[in-house]
C-alpha positions in Angstrom: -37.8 7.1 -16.6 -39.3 7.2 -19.8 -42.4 5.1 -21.0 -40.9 2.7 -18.2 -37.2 2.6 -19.4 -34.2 4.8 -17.9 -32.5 7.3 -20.2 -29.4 9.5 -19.2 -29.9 13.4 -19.5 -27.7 16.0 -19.7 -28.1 18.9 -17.9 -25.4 22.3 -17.8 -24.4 23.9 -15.0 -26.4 26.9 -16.4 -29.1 25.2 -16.8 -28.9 23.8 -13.5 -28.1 27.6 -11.8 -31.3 28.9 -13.5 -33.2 26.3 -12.3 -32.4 25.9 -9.1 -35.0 28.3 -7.1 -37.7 26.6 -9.0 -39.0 23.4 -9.3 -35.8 20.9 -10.7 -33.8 20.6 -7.7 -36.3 19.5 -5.5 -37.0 16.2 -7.4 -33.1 16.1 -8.3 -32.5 16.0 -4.3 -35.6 13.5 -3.5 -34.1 10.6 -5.3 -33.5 7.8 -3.0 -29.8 7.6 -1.8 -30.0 4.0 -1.8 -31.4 3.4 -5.0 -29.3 5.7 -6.4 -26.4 3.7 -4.9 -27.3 0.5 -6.5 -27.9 2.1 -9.6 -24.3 3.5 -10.1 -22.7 1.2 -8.0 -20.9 4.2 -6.4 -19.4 5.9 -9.6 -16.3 7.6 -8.6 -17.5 10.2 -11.1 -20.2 11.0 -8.5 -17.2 13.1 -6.4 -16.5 15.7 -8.9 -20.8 16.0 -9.6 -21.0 16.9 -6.0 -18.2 19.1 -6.2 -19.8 21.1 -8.9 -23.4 21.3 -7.7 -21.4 22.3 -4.4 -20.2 25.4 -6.3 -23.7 25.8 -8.3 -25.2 25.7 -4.7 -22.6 28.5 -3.5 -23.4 30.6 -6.1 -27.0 30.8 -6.0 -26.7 31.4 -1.8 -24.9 34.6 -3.2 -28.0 35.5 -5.0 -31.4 34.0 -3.6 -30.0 33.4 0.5 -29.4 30.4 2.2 -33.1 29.9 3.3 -33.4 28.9 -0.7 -30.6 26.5 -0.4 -29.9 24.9 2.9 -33.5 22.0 2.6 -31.1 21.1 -1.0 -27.9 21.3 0.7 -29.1 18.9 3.6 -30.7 16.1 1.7 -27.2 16.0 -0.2 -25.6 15.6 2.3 -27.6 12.5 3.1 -26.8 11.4 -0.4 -22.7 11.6 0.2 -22.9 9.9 3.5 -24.4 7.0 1.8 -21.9 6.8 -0.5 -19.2 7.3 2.0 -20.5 4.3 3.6 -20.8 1.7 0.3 -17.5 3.2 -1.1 -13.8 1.6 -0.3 -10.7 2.5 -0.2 -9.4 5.8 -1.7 -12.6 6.6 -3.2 -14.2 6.1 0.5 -11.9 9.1 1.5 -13.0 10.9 -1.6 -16.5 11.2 -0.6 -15.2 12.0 3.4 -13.3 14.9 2.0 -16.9 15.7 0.0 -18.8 15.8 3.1 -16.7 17.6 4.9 -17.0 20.7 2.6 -20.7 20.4 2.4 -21.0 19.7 6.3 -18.9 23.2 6.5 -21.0 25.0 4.1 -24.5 24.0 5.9 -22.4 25.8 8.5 -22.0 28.9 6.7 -25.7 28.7 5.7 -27.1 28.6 9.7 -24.7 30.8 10.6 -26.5 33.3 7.9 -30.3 32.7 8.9 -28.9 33.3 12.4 -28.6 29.6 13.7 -25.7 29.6 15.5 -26.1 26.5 17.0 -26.1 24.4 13.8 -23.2 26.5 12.1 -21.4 25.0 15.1 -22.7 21.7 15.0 -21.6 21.6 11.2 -18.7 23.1 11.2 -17.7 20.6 14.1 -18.4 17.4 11.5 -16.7 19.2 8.9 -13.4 19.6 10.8 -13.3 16.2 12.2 -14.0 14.4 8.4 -11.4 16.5 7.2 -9.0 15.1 9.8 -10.3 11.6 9.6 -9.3 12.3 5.7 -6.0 13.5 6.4 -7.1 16.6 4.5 -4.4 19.2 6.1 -5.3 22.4 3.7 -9.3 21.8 4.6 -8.4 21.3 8.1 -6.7 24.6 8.2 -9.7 26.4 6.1 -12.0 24.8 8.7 -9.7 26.3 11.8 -9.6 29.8 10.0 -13.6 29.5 9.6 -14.0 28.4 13.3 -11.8 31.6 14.4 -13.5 33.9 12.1 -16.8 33.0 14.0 -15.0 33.6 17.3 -14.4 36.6 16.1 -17.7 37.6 15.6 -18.1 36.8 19.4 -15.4 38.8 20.4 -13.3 36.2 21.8 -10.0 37.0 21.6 -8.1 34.0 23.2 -10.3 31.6 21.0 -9.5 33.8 17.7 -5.6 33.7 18.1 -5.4 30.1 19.1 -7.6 28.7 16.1 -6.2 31.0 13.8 -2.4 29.5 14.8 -4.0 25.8 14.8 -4.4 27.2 11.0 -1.0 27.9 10.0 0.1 24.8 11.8 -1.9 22.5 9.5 0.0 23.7 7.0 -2.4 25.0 4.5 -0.4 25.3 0.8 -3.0 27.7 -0.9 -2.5 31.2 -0.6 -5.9 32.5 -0.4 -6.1 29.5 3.0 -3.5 31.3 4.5 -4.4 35.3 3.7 -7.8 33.9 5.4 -6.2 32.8 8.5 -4.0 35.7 8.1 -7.2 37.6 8.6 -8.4 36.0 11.4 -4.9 36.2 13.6 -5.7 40.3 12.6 -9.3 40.5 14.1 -7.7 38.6 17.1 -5.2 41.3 17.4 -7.7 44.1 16.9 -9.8 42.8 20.1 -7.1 43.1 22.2 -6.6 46.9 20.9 -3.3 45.9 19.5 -3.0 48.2 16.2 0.5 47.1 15.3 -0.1 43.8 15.1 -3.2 44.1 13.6 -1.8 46.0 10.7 1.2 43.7 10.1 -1.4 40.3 10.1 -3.7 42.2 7.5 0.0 43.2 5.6 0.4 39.7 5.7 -2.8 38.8 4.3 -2.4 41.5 1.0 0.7 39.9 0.2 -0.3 36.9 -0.1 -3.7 37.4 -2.1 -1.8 40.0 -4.2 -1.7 39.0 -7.6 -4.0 36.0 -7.4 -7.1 35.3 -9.6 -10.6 36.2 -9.1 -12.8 34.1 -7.6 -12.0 30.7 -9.2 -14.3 28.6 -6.8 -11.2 26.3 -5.0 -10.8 26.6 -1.2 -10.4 29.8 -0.1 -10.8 31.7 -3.5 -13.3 34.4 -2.1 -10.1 35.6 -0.4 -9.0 38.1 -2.8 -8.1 42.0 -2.5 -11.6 43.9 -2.0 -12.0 40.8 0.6 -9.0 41.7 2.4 -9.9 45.4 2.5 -13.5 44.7 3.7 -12.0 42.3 6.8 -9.0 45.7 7.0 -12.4 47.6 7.6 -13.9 45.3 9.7 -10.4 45.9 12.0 -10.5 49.7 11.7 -14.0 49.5 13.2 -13.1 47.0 16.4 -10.1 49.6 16.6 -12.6 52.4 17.4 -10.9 54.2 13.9 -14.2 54.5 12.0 -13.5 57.0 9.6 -10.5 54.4 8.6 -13.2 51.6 8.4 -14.8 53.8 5.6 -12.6 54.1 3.5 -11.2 50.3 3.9 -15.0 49.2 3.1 -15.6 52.1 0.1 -12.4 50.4 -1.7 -13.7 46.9 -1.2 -17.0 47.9 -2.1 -15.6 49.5 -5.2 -14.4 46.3 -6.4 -16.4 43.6 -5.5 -17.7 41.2 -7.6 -21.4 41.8 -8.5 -22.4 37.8 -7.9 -21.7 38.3 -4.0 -25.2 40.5 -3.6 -25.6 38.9 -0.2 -21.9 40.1 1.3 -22.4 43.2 -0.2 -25.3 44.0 1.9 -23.2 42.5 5.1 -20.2 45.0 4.5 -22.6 48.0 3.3 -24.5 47.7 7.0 -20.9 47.5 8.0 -20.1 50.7 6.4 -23.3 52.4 7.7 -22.2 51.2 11.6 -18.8 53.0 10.6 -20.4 56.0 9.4 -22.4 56.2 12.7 -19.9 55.5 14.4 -17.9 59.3 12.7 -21.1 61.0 13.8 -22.9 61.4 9.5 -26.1 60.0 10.5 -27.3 60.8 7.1 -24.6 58.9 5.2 -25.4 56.3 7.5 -28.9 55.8 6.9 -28.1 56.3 3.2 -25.9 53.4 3.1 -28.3 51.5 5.9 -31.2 51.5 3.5 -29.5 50.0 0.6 -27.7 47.2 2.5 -31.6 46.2 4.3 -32.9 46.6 0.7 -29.9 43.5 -0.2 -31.2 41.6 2.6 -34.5 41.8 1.7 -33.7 40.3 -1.6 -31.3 37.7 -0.1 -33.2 36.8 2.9 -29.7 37.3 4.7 -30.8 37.0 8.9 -27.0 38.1 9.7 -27.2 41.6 7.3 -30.7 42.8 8.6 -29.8 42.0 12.5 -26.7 44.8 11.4 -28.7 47.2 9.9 -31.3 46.8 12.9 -28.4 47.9 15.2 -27.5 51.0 13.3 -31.0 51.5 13.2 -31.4 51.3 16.6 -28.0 53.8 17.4 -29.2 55.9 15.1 -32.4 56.8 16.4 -31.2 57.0 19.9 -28.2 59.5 18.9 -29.8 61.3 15.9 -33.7 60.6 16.5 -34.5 64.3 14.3 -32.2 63.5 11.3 -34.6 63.1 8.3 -32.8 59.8 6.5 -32.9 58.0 10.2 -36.8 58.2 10.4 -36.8 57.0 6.7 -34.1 54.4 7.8 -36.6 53.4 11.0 -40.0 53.3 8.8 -38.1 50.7 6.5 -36.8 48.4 9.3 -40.6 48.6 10.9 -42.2 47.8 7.6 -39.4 45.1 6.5 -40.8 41.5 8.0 -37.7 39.7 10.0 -35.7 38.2 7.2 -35.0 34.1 8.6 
């Protein structure tokens, strides 16, 4: 409002990147979903603005953390539900199929500031709006997510049955089905079974081979270095660090310099491998750099990884100079949440 009378303002998606760990999105977010409803009378132009501040959102997690972005990212979701209520018809489904993807990504942002809880809570409405849609190829992301976090519990039975309930839905993209590729591989490398696991992650390099980088459509993060970091991830389960290493060097070597906060995740990754081959100074090396990424992220999940090499580094190597530097810099870093 201006001098008491509404005018439109445009505003870039640059613009809007820059501005979002300041002051902008805050009143952005604050406007009254109701208002705001009657205003637009439920513009069906409002699905593809959600989609892109989605992907604005997602990019500036990768740089600032989710403790910046997940306040934004629920009072949005607020603002679709509202929608999806006043709305009819196809465009009613539109703005299900909208929520869904936020409800998931609220997941991924608990699940990084270590809520497990809400990740599950989330990613529980996001699967069953994307069925109530009849939205088969988010469905079968949503499976491939809910396996991958199985995964992270080391439950095998739970890993291999989601990631199948994946394929079955049928997902068309190729980066969608590489991902639940992926997930059918960790499954296999609980249960110690190397052959399988190697033929899963085979199937997972075909299909991301060739395909664009990150284009920001379902699944799109799934490219190469991915595939090589999640190989590594395998290697590691499969008690073959010195594979691991090398898995996570080549995906390290490529990836893509917007993703600082996965970067620190798979270099405390790499420093757990290289712990694991007995080079407690390589370790720590690599340690200190991925808890200096957290710090800058505010990433819960990357410093609670470091803090466990830390922690087997000092109890296996406690005179090796570069794990007392590693241990002075998790005791002076403040808990990351």
């Amino acid at each position: 409002m201006i001098e008491g009378r509404p005018r439109q303002v445009q505003l870039s998606r640059r613009a809007l990147l820059h501005a979002i760990s300041g002051s902008l999105v805050a009143p952005l977010a604050g406007v009254d979903a109701a208002l705001w409803a009657d205003t637009v009378r439920v513009d069906p132009a409002l699905v593809e603005h959600f989609a892109v501040l989605r992907s604005v959102l997602v990019e500036s997690d990768n740089r600032v953390g989710a403790a910046a972005i997940l306040p934004t990212a629920r009072q949005q979701l607020g603002h679709i539900a509202h929608f999806r209520r006043v709305a009819q018809g196809g465009l009613h489904d539109a703005f299900l199929r909208t929520e869904a993807r936020w409800a998931e990504f609220a997941g991924w942002l608990s699940d990084d500031l270590g809520d497990r809880a809400a990740g599950d809570w989330w990613l529980a409405q996001a699967l069953t709006m994307a069925q109530e849609a009849r939205d088969a190829e988010f469905t079968a992301y949503v499976f491939a997510r809910m396996a991958q976090r199985a995964a992270e519990a080391t439950d095998r039975d739970r890993v291999l049955g989601l990631a199948r309930a994946a394929d079955r839905n049928g997902g068309h993209r190729a980066p969608v089905r590489a991902f639940a590729a992926l997930q059918r591989a960790h499954g296999h490398a609980i249960a110690g079974n190397t052959s399988a696991f190697q033929a899963a992650v085979d199937d997972a390099h075909h299909l991301v081979a060739g395909t664009p980088a990150d284009d920001g459509d379902l699944g799109s993060f799934c490219t190469t270095p991915y595939v090589w970091a999640q190989e590594g991830d395998g290697w590691r389960r499969l008690g073959r660090p010195h594979a691991a290493v090398k898995c996570f060097d080549r995906a390290l070597d490529a990836w893509p310099e917007s993703y600082r906060r996965e970067r620190g995740l798979y270099l405390a990754r790499t420093a757990a491998a290289y712990a694991a081959a007995c080079e407690p100074q390589r370790a720590a090396t690599t340690a200190l750099a991925a808890l200096e990424l957290a710090r800058l992220t505010r990433s819960a999940r990357t410093r609670r990884e470091v803090a466990a090499v830390g922690g087997h580094l000092t109890t296996m190597f406690p005179t090796e100079p570069g794990v007392a530097d590693l241990h002075a810099a998790l005791t002076a870093s403040p808990h990351t949440t």
